[in-house]
Backbone bond lengths (Angstrom), bond angles and torsions (degrees), N, CA, C in turn:
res aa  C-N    CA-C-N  psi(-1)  N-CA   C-N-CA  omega(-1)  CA-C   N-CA-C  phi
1 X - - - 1.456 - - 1.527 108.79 -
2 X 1.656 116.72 116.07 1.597 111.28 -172.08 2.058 95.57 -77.42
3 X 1.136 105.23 172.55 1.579 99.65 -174.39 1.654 82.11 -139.15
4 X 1.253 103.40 138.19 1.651 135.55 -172.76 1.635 110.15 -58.96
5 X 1.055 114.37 132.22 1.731 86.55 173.24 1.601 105.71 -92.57
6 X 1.356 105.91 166.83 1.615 121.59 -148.52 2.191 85.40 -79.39
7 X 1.068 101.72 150.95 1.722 127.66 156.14 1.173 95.96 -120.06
8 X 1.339 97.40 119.79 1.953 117.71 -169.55 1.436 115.45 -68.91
9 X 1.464 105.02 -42.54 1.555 111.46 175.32 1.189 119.32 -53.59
10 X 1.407 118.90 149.21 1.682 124.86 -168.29 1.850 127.06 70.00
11 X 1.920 94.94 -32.37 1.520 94.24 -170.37 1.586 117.72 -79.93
12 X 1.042 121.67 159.15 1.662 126.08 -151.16 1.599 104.57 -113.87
13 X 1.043 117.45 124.24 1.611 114.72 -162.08 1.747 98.28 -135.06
14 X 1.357 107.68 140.53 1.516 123.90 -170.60 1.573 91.83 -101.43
15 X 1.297 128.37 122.27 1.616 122.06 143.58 1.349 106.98 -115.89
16 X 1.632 97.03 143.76 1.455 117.38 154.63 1.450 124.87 -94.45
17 X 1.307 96.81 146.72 2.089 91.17 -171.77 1.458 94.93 67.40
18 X 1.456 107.97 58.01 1.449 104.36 163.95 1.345 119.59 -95.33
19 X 1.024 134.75 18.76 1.710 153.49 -177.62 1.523 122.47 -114.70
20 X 1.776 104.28 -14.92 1.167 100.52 -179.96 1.323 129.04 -99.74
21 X 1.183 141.24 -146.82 1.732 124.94 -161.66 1.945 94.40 -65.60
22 X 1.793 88.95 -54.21 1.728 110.59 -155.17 1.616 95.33 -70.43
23 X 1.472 103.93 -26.28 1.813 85.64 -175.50 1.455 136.17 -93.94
24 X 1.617 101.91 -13.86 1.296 128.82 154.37 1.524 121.31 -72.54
25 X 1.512 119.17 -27.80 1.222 107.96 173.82 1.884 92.89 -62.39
26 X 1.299 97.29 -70.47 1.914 112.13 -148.48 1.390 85.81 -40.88
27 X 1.642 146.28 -51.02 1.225 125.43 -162.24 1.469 112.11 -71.54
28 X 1.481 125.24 -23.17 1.191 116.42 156.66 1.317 129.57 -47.81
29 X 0.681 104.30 -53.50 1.747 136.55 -175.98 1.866 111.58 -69.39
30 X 1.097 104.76 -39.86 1.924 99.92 158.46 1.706 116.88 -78.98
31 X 1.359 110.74 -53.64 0.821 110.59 -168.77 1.992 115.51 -57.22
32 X 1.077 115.39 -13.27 1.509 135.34 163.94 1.078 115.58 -77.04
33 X 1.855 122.39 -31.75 1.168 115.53 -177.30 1.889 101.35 -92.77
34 X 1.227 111.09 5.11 1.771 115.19 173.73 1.391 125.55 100.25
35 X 1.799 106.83 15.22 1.374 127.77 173.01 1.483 114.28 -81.01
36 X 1.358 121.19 150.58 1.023 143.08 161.11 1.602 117.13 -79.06
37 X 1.566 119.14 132.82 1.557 110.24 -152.39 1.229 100.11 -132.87
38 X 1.347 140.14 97.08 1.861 119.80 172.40 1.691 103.68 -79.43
39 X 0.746 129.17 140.56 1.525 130.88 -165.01 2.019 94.69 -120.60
40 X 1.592 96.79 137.14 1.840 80.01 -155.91 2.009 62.81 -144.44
41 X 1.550 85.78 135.32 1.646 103.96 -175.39 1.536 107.89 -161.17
42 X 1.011 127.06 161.62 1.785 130.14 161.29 1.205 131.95 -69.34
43 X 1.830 97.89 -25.73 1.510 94.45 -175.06 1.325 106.60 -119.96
44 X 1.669 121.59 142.44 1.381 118.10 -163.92 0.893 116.69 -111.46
45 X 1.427 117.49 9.56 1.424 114.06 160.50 1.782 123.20 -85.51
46 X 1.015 95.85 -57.26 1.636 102.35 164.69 1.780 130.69 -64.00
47 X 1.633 105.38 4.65 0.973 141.97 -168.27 1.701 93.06 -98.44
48 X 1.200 110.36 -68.13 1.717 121.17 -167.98 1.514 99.69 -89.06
49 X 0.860 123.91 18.23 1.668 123.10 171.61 1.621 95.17 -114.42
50 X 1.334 122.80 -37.24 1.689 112.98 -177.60 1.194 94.00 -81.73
51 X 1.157 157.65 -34.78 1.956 158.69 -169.11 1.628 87.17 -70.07
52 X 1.195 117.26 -50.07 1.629 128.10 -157.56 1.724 92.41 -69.93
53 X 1.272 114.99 -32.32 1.662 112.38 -163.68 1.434 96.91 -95.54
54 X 1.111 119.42 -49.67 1.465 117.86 175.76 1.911 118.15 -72.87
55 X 0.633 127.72 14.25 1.332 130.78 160.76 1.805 93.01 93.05
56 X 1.808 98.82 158.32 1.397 109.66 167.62 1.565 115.05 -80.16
57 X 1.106 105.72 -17.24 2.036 108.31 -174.90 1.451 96.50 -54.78
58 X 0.810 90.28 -76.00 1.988 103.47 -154.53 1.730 110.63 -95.58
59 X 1.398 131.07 35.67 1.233 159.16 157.02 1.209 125.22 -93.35
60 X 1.615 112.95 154.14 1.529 101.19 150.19 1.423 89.77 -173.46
61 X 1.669 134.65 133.71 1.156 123.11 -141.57 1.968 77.66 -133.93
62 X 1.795 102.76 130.98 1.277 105.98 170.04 1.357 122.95 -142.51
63 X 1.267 114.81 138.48 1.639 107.46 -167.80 1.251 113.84 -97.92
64 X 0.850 125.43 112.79 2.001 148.00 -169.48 1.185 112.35 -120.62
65 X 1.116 123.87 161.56 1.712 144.50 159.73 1.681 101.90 -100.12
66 X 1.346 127.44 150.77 0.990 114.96 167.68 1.650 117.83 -102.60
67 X 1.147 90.04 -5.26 2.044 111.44 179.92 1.247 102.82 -71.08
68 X 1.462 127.43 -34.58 1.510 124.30 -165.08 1.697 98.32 -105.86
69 X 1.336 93.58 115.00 1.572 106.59 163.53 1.644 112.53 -46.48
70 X 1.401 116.99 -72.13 1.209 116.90 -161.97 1.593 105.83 -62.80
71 X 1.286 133.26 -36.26 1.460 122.14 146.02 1.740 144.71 -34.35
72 X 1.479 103.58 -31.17 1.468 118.94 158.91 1.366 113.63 -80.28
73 X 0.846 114.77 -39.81 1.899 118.80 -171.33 1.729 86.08 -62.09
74 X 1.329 123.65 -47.26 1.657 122.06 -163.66 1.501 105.02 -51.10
75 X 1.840 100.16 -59.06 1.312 103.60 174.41 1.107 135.78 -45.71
76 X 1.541 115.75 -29.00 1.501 110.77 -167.69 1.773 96.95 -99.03
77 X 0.996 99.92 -15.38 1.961 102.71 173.95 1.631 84.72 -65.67
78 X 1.070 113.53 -71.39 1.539 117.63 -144.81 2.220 103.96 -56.80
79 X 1.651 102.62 -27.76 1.414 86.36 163.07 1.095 151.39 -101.35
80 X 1.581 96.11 -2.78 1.092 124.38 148.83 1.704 129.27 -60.96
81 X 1.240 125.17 -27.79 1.129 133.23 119.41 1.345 162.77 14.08
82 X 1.675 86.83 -65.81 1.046 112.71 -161.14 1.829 91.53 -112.90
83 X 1.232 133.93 -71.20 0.922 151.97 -166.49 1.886 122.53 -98.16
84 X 1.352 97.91 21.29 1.347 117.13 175.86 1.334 134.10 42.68
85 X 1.861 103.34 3.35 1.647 116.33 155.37 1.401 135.01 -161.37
86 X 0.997 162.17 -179.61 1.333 142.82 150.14 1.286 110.46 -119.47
87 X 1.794 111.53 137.84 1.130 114.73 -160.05 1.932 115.21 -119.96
88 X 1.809 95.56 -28.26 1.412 96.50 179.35 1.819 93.24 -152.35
89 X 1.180 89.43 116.61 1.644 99.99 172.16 1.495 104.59 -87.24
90 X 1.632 104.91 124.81 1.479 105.60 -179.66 1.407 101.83 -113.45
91 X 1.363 117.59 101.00 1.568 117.86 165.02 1.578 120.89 -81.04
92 X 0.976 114.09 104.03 1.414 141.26 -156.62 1.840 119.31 -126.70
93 X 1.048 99.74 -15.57 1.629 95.97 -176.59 1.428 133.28 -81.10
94 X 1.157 141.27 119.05 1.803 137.52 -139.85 1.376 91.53 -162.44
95 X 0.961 77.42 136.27 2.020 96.01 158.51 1.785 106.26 -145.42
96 X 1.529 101.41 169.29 1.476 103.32 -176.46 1.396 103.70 -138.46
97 X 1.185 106.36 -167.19 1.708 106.29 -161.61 1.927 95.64 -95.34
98 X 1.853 95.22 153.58 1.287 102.83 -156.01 1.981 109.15 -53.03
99 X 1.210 91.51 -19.52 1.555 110.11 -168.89 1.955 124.95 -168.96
100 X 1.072 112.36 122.07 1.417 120.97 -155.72 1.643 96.39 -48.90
101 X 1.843 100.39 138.15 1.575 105.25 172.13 1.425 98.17 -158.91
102 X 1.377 112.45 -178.78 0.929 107.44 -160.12 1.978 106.41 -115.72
103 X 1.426 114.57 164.04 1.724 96.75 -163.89 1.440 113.89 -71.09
104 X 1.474 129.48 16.99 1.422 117.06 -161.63 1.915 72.87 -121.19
105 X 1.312 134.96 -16.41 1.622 124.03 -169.75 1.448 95.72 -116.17
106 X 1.281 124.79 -4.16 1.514 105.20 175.27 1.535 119.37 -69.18
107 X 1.097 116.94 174.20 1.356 130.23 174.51 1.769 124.10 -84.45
108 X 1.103 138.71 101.61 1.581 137.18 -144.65 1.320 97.34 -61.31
109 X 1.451 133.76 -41.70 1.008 147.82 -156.69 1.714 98.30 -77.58
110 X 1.204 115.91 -39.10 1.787 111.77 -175.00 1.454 93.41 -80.13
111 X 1.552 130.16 -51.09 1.545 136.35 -148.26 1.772 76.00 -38.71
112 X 2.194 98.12 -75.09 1.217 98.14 -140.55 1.521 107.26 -53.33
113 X 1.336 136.24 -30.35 1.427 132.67 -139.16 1.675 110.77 -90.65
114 X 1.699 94.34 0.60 1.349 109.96 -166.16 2.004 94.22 -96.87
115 X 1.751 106.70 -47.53 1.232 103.83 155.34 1.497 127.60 -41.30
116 X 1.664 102.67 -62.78 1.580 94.54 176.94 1.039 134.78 -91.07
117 X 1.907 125.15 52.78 0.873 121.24 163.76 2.130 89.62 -132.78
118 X 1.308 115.93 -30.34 1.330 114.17 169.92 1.538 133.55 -57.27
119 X 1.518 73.71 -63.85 1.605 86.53 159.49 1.816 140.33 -85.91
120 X 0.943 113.65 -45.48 1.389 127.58 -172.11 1.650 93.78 -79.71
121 X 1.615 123.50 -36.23 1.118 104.94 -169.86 1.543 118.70 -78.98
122 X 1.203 110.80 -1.40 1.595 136.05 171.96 1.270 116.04 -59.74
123 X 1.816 113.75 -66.38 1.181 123.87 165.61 1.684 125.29 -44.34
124 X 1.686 99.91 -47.05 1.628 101.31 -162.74 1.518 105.45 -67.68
125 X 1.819 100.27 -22.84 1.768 108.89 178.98 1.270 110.49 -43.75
126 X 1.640 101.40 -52.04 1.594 110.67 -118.90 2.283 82.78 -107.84
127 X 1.117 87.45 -25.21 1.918 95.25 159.93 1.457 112.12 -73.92
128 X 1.210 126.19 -25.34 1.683 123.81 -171.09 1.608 105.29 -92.64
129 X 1.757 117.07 -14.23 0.836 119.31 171.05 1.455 132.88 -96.87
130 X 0.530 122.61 -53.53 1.796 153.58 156.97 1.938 95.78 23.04
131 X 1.626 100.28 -70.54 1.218 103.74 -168.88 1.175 127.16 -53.02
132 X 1.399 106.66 -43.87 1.916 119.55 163.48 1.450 104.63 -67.90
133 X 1.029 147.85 -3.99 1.728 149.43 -158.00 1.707 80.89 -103.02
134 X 1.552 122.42 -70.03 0.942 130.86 179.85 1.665 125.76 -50.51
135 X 1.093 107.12 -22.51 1.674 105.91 172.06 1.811 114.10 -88.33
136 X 1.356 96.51 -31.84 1.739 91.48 162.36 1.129 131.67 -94.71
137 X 1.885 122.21 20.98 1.130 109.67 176.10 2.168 118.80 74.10
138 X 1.056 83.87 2.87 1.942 111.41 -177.10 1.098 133.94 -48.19
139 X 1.330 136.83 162.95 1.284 136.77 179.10 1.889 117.49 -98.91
140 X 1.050 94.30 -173.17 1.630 86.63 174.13 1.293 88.08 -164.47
141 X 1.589 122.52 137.83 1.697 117.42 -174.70 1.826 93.96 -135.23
142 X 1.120 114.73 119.61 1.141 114.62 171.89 1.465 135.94 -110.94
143 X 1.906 131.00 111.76 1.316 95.95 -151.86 1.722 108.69 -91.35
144 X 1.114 108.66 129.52 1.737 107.18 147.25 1.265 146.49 -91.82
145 X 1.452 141.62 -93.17 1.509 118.20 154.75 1.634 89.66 -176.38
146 X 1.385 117.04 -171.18 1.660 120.44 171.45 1.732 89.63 -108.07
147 X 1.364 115.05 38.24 1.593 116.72 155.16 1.384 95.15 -108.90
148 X 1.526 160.13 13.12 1.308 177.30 -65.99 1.978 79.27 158.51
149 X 1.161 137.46 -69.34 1.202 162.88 177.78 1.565 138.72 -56.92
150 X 1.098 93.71 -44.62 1.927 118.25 -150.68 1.661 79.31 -111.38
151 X 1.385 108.00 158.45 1.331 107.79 154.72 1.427 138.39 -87.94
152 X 1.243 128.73 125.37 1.572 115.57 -171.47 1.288 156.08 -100.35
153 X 1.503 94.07 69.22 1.403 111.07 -131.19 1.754 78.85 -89.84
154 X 1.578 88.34 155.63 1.994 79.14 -169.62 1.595 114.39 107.97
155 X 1.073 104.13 -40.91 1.670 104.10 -150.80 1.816 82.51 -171.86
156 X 1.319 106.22 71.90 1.228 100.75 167.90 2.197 110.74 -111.69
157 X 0.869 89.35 16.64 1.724 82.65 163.08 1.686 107.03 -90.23
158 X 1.559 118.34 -41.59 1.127 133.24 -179.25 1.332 115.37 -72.59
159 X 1.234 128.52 -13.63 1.322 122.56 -179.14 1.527 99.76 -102.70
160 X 1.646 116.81 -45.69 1.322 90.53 158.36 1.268 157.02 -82.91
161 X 1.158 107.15 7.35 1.550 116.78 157.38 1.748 116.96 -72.33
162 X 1.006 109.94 -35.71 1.195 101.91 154.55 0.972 139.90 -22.33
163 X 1.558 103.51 -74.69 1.540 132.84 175.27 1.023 121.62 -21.39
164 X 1.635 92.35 -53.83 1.285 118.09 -156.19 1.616 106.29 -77.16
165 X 1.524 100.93 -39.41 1.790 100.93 -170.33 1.842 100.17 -91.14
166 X 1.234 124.26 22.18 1.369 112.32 143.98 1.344 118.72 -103.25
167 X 1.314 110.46 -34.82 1.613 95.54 148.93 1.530 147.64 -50.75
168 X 1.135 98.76 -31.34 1.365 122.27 160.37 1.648 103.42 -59.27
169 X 1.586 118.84 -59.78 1.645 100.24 -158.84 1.591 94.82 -83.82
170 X 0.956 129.20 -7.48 1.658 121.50 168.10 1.231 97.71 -70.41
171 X 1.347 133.96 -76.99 1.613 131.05 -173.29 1.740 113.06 -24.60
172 X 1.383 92.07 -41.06 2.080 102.96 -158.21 1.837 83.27 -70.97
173 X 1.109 107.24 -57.10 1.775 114.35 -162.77 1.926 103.28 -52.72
174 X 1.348 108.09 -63.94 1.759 100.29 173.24 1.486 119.51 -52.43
175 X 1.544 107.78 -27.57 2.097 102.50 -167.32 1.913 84.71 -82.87
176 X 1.444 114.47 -35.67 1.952 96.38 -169.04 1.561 98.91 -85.92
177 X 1.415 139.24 13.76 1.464 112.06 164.53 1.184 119.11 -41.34
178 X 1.545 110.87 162.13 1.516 115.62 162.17 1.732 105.68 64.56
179 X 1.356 134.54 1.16 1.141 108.08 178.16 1.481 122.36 -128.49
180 X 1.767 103.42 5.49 1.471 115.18 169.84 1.355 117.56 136.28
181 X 1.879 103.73 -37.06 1.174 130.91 -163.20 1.475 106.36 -71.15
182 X 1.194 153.85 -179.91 1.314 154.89 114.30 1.254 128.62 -136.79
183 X 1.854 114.76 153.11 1.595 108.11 177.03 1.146 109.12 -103.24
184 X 1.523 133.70 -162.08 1.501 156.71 173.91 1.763 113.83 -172.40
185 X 0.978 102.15 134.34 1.895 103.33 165.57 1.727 89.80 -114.47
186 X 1.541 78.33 153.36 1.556 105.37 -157.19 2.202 79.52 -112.67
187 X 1.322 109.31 131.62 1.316 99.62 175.26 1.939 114.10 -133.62
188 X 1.453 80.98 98.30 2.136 79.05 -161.00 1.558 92.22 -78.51
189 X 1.607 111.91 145.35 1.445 107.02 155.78 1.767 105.46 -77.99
190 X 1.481 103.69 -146.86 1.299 119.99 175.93 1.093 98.04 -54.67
191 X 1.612 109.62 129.95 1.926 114.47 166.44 1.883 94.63 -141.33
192 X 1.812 90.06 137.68 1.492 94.59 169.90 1.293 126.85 -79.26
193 X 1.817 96.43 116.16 2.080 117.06 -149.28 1.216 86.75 -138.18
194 X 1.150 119.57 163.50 1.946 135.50 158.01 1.796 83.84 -44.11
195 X 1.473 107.86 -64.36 1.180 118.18 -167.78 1.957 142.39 -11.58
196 X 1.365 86.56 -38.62 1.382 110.23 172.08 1.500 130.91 -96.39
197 X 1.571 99.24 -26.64 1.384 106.87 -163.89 1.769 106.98 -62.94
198 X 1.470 104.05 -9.00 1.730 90.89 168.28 1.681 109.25 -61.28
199 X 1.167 117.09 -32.38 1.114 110.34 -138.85 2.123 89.12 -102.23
200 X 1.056 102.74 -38.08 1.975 106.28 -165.00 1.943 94.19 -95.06
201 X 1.576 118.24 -7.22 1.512 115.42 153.13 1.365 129.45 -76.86
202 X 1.314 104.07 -39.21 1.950 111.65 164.95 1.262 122.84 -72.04
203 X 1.448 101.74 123.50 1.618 120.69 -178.68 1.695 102.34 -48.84
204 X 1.833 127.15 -35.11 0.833 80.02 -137.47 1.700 80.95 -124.64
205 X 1.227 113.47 22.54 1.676 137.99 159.02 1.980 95.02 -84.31
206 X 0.752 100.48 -40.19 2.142 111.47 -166.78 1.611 72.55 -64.49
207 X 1.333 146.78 -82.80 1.483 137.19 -136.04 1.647 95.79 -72.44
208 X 1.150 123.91 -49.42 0.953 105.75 -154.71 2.083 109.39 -72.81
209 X 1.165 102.12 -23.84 1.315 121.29 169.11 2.432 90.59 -43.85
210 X 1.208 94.99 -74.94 1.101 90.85 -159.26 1.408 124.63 -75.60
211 X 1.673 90.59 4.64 2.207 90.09 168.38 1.951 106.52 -105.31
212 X 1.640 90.65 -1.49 1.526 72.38 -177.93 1.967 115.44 -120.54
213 X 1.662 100.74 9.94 1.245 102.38 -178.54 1.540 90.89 -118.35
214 X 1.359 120.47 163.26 1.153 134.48 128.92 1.801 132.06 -24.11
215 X 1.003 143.66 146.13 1.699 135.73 175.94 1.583 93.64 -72.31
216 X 1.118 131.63 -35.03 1.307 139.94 -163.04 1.373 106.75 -55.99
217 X 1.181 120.82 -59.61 1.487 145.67 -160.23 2.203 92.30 -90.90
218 X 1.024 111.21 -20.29 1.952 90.24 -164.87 1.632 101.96 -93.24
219 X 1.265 124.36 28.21 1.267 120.63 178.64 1.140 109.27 -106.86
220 X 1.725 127.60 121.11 1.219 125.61 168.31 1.259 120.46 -71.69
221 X 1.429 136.41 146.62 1.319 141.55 -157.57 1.786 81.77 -124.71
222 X 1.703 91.59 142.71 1.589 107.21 161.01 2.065 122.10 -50.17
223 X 1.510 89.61 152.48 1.946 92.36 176.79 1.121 85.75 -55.71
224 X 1.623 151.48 -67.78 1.299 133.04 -103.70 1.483 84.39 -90.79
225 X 1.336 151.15 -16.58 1.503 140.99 -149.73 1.919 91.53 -93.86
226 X 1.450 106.01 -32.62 1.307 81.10 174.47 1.500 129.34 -105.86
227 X 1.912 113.73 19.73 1.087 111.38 154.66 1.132 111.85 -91.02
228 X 1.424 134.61 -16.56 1.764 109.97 160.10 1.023 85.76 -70.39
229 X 1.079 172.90 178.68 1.584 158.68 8.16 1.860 91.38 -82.54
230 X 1.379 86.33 -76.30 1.654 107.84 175.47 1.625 107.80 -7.71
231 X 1.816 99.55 -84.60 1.510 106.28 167.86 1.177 125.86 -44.08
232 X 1.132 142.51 -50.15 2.063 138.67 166.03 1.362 76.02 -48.21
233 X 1.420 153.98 -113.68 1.442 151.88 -71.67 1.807 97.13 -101.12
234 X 1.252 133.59 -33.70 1.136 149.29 142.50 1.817 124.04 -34.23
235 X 1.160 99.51 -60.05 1.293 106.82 167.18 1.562 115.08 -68.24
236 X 0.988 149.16 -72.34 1.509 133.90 148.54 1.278 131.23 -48.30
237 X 1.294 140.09 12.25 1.105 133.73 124.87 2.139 74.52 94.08
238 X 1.479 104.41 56.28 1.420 93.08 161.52 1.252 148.58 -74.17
239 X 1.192 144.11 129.10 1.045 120.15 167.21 1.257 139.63 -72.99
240 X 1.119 109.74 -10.84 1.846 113.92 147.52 1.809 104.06 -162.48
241 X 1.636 80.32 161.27 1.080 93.92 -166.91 1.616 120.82 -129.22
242 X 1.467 114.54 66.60 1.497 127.06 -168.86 1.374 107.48 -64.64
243 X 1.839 131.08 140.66 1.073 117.82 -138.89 1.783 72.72 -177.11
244 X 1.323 123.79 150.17 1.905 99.53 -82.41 1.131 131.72 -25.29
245 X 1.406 119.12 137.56 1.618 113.75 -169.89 1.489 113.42 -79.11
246 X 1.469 123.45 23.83 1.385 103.28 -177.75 1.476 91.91 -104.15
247 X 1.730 124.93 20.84 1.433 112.84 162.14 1.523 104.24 -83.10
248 X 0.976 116.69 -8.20 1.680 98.28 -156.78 1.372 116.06 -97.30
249 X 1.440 131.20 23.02 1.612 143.42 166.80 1.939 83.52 -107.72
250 X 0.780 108.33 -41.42 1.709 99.81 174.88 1.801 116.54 -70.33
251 X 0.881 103.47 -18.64 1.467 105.98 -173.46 1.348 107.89 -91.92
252 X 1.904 113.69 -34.17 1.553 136.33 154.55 1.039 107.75 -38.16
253 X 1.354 126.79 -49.77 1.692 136.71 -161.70 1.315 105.49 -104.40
254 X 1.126 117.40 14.55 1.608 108.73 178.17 1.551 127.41 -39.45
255 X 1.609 105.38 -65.38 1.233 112.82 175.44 1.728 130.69 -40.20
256 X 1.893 113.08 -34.87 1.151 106.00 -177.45 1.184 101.12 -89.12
257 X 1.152 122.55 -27.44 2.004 127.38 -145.67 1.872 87.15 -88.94
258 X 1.547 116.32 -16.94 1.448 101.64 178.04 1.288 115.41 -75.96
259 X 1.288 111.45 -36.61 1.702 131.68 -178.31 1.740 105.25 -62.21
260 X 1.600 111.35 -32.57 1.399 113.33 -163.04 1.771 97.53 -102.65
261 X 1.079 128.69 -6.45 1.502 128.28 175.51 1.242 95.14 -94.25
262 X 1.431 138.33 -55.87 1.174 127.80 -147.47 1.791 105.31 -84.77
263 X 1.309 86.40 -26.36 1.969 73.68 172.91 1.615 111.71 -83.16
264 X 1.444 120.42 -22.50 1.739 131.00 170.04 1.805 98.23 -45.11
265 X 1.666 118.70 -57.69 1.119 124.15 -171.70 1.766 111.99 -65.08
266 X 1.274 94.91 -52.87 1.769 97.36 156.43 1.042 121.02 -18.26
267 X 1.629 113.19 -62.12 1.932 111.44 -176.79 1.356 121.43 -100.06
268 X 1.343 103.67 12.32 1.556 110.54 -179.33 1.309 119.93 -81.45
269 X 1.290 105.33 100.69 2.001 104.45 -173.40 1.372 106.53 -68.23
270 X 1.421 131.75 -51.46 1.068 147.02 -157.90 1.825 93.43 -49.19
271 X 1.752 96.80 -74.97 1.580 103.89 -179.80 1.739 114.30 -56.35
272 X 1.351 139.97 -45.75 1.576 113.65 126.79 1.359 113.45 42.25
273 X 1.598 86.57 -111.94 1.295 119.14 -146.13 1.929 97.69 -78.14
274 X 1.217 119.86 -10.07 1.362 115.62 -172.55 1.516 108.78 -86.54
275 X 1.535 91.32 -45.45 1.716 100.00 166.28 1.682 121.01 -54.48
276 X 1.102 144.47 -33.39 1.140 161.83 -167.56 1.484 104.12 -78.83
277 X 1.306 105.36 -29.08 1.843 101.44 -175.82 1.962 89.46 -83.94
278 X 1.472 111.72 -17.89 1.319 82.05 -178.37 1.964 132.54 -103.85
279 X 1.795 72.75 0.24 1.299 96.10 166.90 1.664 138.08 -78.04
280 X 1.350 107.33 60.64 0.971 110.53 -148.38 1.845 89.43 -127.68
């Protein structure tokens, strides 16, 4: 069964982490292209100020958890509701740890909560949605990161949740062939977010950034570059959507370039000894 690609206008799209750099861009950024947006976040103030900026027509601003099932199911009743379907569930909501550490000095309480809101809150989305996804023939866009890829050393609750939720939107995309439905992982590199600044504010996250990447790769790119991305990848019904694209010959090469970074880091005294100040 070929599946249509989407005409943006009219269709009704759920984001999570609609307040944050990536989720406020993309709702900017649909709602321009003539989409309908329920914007589903925790906090309701910064919640009703983006509904308030983006107009009342084609809005609808709701405050959810993404951890609690029976809280997503509300949301997607309520935009469904509102806008008489749901067409692309965008599970999008992430957070990271307050400040880069390492997994033997983190805090148990952040590791997991960073999982269950990356990961798990992906699933409970993208499970609360499904049924309305399925009556319009729908998409499902899920974001992960080029920590899906990269190693994540630093911020390894966040990189593996990742992992995990591109596996996840590959799994969702092969089990809905043939029946109308489709997925995509959305894969942002570095984008300038609250999000990062743990990591490009520390002196001593900043060095290691720059002995173990390329200059090519350490530049954060604006939200808005990856809600046009978003929008093209939506509209064809992508199956992924790498955003800057100079990850995606790296993401090609995963398998060797993992084997060939991780033994580089192996002999790296310098990085060592940088990690160790944060291992504390």
């Amino acid at each position: 069964m070929s599946n249509p690609k989407f005409a943006l206008p009219g269709k009704t799209i759920l984001i999570t982490g609609a307040t944050g750099g990536i989720g406020a861009a993309c709702a900017r950024a649909l709602v321009t292209a003539g989409a309908n947006v329920a914007l589903v976040d925790l906090n309701p103030a910064p919640l009703e100020a983006l509904a308030n900026d983006l107009g009342p027509h084609q809005t609808l601003a709701i405050t959810a958890d993404v951890t609690d099932r029976d809280s997503m199911e509300e949301a997607v009743a309520r935009t469904v509701h509102r806008f008489g379907a749901l067409d692309v569930s965008f599970a999008n909501a992430g957070i990271a740890a307050a400040s880069p550490t390492t997994i033997r000095a983190t805090k148990e309480e952040e590791f997991e909560r960073i999982i269950e809101v990356d990961l798990l809150g992906v699933w409970r989305t993208v499970r609360a949605s499904l049924p309305a996804i399925a009556q319009s023939n729908g998409h499902v866009l899920v974001t992960s990161s080029i920590y899906a890829f990269f190693n994540g050393m630093l911020n390894a609750p966040y990189a593996m949740s990742k992992a995990g939720v591109e596996m996840f939107g590959r799994a969702l995309r092969a089990e809905m062939a043939g029946t109308g439905v489709t997925a995509g992982v959305l894969y942002p590199g570095w984008v300038a977010t609250p999000i990062i600044e743990a990591s490009f504010g520390n002196p001593v996250t900043e060095e290691i950034i720059r002995l173990a990447y390329p200059k090519a790769l350490r530049q954060p790119i604006a939200p808005e570059r990856i809600a046009q991305a978003v929008v093209k990848g939506m509209e064809s019904r992508s199956t992924r959507i790498m955003c800057p694209r100079r990850w995606t010959p790296i993401s090609a090469a995963r398998g060797t370039l993992n084997v060939l970074t991780g033994a580089a880091i192996d002999r790296h005294t310098r990085i060592h000894r940088l990690v160790r100040e944060l291992d504390k």
